[in-house]
N, C-alpha and C positions, 0 to 999 in steps of 0.2 A: 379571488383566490380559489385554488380547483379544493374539493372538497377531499380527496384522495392525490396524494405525493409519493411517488415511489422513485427509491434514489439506488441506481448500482455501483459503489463504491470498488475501483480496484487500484490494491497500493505493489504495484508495479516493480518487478526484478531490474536488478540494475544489465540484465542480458537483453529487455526489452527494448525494441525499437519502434518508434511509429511511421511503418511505412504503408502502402497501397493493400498490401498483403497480408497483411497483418486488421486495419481497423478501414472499415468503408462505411462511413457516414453517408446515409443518404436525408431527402425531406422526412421519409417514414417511416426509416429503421437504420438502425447501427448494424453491422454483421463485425465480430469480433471473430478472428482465426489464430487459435494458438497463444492464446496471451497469460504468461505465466505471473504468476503473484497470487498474494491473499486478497481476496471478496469479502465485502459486504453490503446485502443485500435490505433495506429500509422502506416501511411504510408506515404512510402516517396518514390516520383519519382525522376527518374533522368529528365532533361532538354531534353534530345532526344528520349526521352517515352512518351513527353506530345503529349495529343488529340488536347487541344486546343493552338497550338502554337501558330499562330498569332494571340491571343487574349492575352494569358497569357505574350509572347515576348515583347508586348508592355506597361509592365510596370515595376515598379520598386520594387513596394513593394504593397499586395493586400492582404485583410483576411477579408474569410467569414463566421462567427458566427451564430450560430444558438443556444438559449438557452431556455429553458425548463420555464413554470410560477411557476414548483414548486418550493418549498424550500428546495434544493438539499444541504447537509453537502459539503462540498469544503476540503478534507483531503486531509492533507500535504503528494508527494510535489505538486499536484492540487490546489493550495489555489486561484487563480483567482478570484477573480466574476468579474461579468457583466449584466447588467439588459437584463430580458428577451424579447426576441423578435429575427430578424435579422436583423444584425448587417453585412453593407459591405463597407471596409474602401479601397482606392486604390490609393495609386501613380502614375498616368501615365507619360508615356514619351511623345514626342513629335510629336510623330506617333502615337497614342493611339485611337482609333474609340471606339469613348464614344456609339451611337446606337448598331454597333457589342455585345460591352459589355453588353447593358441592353438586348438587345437579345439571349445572353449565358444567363444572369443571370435569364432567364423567361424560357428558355428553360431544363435548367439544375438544376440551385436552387427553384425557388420557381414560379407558372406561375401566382400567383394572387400580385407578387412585383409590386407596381407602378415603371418601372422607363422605361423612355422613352429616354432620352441621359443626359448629363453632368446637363439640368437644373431640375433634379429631385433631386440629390444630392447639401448639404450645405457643403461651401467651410470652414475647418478647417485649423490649422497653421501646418499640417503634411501630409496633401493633399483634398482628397473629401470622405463623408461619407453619407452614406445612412440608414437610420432605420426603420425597416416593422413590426408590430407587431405581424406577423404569425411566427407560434411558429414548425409549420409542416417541419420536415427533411426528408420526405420521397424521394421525390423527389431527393435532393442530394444525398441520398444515393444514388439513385439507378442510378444515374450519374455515381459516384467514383466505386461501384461494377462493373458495367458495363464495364465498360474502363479501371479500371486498376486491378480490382482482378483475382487474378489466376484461370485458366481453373480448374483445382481439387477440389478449393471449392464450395461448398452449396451457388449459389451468392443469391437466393431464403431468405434460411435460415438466411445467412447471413447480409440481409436486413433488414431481420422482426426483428433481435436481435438488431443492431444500431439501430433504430425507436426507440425503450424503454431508450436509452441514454439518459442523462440530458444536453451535450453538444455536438455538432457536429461543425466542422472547417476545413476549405480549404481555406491554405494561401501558398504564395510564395514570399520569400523575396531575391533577388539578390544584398542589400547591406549587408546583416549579415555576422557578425563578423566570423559564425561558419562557417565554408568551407565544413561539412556534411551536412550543410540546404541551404545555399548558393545557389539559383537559382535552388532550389528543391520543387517538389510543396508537399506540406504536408494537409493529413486527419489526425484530430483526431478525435476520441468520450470517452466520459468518460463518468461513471456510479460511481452513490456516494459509493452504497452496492450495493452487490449480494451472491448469493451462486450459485454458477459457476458448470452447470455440460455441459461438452462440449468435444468437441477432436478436436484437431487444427491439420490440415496437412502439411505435408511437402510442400513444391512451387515446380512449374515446374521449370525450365532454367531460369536462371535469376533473379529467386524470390526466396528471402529468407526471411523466416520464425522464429524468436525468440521468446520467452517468458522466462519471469521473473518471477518468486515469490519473493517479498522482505516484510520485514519488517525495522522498526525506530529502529535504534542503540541509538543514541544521538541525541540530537536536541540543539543547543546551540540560545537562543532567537537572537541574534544578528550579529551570525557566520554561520556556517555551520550545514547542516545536515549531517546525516550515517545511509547511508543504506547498511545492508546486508542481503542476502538470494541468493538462485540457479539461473539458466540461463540455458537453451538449446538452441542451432540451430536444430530445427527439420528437418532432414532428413539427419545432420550431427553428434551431437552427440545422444547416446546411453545411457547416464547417464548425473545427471546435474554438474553442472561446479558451485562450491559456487564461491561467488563474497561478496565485501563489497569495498565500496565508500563512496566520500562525495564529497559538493557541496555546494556554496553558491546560495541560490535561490534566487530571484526577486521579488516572490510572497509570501507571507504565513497571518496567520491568528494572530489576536490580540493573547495573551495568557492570560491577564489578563479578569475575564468576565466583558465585554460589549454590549449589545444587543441595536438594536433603531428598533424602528416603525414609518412610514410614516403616517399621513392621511391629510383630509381638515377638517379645522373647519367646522360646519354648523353655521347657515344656508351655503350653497354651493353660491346661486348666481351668477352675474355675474363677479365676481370679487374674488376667494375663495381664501384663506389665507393656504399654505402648508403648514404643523407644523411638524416636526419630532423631535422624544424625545429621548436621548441617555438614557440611563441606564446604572450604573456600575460601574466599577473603569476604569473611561473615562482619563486615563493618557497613556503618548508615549508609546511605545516599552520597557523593564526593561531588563536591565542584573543584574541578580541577586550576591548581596554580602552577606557576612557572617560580622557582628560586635557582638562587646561584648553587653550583657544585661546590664551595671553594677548596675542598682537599680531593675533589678529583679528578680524574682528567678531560671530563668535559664539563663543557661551558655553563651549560642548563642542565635542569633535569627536572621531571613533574611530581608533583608530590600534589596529594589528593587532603583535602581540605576537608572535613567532613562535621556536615550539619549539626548543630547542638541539641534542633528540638526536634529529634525522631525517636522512636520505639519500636522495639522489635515483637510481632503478635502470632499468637499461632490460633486459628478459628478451625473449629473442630464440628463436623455434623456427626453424630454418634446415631446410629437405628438404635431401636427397640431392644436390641440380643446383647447389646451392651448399656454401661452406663459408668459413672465417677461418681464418689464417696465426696459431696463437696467440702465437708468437714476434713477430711482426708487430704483433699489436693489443697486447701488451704494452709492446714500446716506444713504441708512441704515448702509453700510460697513465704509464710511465715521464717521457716527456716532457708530459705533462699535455698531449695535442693529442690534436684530433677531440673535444674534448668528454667526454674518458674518465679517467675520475681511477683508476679502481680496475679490473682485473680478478678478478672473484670467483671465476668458473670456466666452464673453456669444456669441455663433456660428447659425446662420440660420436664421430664420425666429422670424424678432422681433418689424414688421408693426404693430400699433396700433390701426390701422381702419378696417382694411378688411376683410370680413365674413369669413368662415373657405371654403368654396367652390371658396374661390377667392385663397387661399393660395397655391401657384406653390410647394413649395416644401414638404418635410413629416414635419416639425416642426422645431427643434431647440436642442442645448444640450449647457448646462454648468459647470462649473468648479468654483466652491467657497473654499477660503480658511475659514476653521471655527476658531471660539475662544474657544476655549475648557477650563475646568473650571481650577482652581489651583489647582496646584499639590498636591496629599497629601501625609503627612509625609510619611506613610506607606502604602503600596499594598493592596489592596480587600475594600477600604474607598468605599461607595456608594454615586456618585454623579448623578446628573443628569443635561442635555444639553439639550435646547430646538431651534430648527431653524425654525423660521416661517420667511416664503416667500412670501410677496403679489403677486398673479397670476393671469390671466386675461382669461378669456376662449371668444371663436370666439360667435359668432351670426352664429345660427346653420339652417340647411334647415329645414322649421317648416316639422310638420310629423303629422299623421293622427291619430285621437284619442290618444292624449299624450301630457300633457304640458313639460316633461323633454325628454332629450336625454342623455345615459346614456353610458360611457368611461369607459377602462381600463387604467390606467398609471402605466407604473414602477416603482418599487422603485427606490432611489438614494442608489448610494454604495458612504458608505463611509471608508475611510480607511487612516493610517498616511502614508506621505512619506516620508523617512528618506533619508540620506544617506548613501550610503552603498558600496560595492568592488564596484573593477572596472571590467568595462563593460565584457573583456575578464575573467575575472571568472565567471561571471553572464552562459556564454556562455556553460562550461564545463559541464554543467547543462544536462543531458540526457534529462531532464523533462521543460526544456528553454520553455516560453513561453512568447515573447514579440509581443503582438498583438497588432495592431493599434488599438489607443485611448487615455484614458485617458493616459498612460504609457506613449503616445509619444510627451509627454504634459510636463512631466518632462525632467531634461537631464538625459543621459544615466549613467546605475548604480546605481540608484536609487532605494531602497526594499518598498516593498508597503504590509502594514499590515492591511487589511482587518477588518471592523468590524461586530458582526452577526445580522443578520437581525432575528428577532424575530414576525412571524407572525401570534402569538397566543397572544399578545397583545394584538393588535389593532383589531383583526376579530376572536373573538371566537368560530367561527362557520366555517368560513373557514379557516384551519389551513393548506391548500397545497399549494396554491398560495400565492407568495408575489405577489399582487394587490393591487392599491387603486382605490376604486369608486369613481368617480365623475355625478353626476348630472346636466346637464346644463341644465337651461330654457329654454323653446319654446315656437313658437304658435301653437297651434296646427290646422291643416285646416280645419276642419271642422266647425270652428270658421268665416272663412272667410266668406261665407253665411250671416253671420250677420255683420260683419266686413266693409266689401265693404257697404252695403247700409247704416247704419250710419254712415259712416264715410261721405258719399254723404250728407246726412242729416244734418250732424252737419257743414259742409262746407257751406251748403245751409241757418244754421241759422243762423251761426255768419256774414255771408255776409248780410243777412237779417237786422241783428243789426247794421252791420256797417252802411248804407244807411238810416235805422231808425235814427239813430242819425244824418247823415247827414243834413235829412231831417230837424229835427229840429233846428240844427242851422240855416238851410236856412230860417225859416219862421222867426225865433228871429231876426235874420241881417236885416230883411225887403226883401226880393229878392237875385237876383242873383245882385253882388256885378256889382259898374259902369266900364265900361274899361277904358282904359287911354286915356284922350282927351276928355271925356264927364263929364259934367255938373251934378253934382248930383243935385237932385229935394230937391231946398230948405224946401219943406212943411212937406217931411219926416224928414229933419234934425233938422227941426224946432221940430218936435213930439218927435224925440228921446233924445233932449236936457234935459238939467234936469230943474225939476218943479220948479216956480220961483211964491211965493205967490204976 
């Protein structure tokens, strides 16, 4: 078995055609001309191929994310989301040198990550996790090229084309079920569309080369997909090899539409209110039935059946310049208000006092269960859900000419969880992806049905990033100049008043009052007495 697998995955427009012109297989390369659809792009090492062994040896399970701010389509079976930023979640063992790591991960991933050892990461209920809001994969890339692509490819080329992906990822998991990933370190990248014109080479010794063209057969909402389409081993076969499968996946997207936008109410303040608005026909997951119309005038009609054991969740990453009262959002949950049925767990940093420069770690993430509205009879009913959050922003380092200081935050994904197979079919999944997080928040086998983020709502202007702005107040220093001597001033009046008044009580009383063991002076007491005609 080659020690290095790299698999080009593309799930094909229904415009595409396979003809001479389009795809030209040879013994030692593919050339691909204009081939429209979403990409993804897979490698998989073996355990005695890895660069970084005693760093990767010493854990159990590790994934690192890298996601794009724009508003990338997530087509099935890619349906994932995750709020943008990076995202690094890790298991360690017992032997685990937390500095080593933050020093790989500056060296390799990203070099403007804060993480200095174990207390840069918030400690979660599935191990340690860390979130950076730089969105730059360059660096990774040119790690994983580096060290593990093939001497025959373009690693140049092949850099500059992963950089343009919406998703980039390097995990290793030595407890999965699957015995192909199983303590195998894995890259992926995905790209939502493209029109693909490229030529993919054969691998040296050791490394093999695949690529797929597939399309959607069936899709059953509740069950399994099928997919079929071609397959080569380049540098093996000479012609493609049709294929068709299927698979229960883990991930996929609502089907019914639903869209939500994020924002803050204004004013902003020091205390802003996040409101997110569902749209749509906000009901589970449906498998669809067929019954009789019998009072209308057609025969059939579909009515949508929906699932009993899902939940509707909203996961939240919060930076540093924010945070939630969790005594607060509790009893809103408690009182079933703001749209919050459940608090699952709120994770990191959730001090009440202290400025955003004092905050050791990057912030905080949460896990709400929501209340979604009542079911309606029929499928496509338009409802709407609103979840406002009271949220508390730090005291920021004032700045020079500027009363605000102005943040990005992610949006929250939301999405239902249902029940679904078990774990070991989840597995059989080519396309498997269980990454640390909120996934590992549920128990295992569980399908997560994504809802769409719609970021033409809320920001008609910027239609590419899901973003929300936030505003915080400051002082600004320049201010100080005047700041400093009144504040002297007014310290120096109200003291001034204090001892004014002093003053006159002392003259009213007659003097400084007698000690104890002396004789007041009868002739004053005699004066202050009251007037006797």
């Amino acid at each position: 078995m080659a020690s290095i697998r790299q698999r080009h995955t593309f799930i094909v427009h229904t415009q595409f055609r396979d003809t001479a012109d389009t795809l030209n297989l040879s013994k030692h390369k593919l050339a691909l001309n204009d081939v429209p659809g979403t990409r993804q792009d897979r490698l998989i090492v073996t355990e005695d191929h890895l660069k970084e062994r005693s760093i990767l040896q010493a854990v159990d399970n590790v994934r690192i994310e890298i996601v794009s701010q724009e508003n990338f389509a997530h087509i099935a079976p890619f349906s994932r989301q995750l709020a943008w930023g990076t995202h690094i979640n890790v298991v360690p063992t017992e032997i685990f040198n937390w500095n080593g790591f933050c020093k790989w991960i500056q060296s390799s991933v990203n070099s403007d990550i804060a993480c200095i050892g174990q207390e840069s990461f918030i400690e979660v209920p599935y191990g340690y996790y860390l979130y950076s809001p730089h969105t730059d994969s360059s660096q990774l890339l040119a790690y994983i090229e580096n060290n593990y692509s093939d001497a025959q490819q373009d690693i140049v080329a092949e850099v500059e084309e992963a950089n343009t992906a919406n998703y980039i990822s390097l995990s290793m998991n030595k407890n999965s079920t699957d015995k192909k990933t199983s303590g195998r370190l894995i890259a992926e990248a995905y790209w939502y569309y493209g029109r693909w014109t490229k030529t993919v080479k054969a691998g040296g010794p050791d490394h093999r080369v695949e690529v797929g063209l597939l399309g959607k057969i069936a899709d059953d909402p509740q069950g399994e997909l099928t997919y079929g389409g071609i397959l080569a081993v380049i540098g093996e076969n000479e012609q493609f090899v049709p294929t068709l499968f299927d698979f229960a996946p883990r991930h996929r997207s609502v089907y019914q539409p639903a869209v939500y936008y994020p924002d803050f109410r204004q004013p902003y303040g020091l205390h802003p209110k996040h409101l997110t608005t569902v749209l749509g026909d906000i009901s589970p997951p449906r498998k669809k039935i067929t019954v009789l119309d019998v009072g209308g005038e057609n025969d059939e009609i579909d009515v949508s059946e929906a699932t009993t054991s899902c939940g509707l969740y909203g996961y939240y990453v919060l930076p540093n310049f924010i945070f939630v009262d969790k005594y607060q959002v509790s009893d809103l949950a408690d009182a079933k208000a703001g749209g919050i049925k459940r608090v699952v767990g709120i994770w990191g940093e959730t001090d009440l006092e202290i400025p955003v420069w004092m905050v050791e770690k990057w912030g905080s993430t949460m896990l709400l269960e929501l209340i979604p509205p009542e079911q309606p009879l029929r499928p496509g009913i338009m409802q709407q859900l609103d979840i406002e959050i009271p949220m508390h922003s730090r005291y920021e380092v004032p700045k020079w000419n500027t009363t605000v200081v102005k943040h990005d935050m992610p949006w929250p994904t939301l999405f239902w969880a249902c029940n679904g197979s078990a774990e070991s079919e989840m597995t059989t999944s080519p396309f498997d992806s269980n990454g640390l997080g909120h996934e590992y928040l549920f128990d295992p086998g569980t399908m997560f049905y994504y809802l769409h983020p719609n970021q033409t709502i809320s920001n008609p202007v910027n239609k590419t990033y899901l973003v929300t702005n936030l505003n915080i107040p400051v002082v600004p220093l320049e201010t100080y100049k005047y700041v400093q001597p009144w504040t002297v001033i007014v310290i120096l009046l109200g003291c001034m008043w204090i001892f004014y008044k002093a003053f006159l009580g002392f003259r009213r009383d007659g003097g400084i009052r007698n000690a104890p063991g002396v004789k007041p002076d009868q002739d004053k007491l005699e004066k202050k007495g009251p007037k006797t005609e």
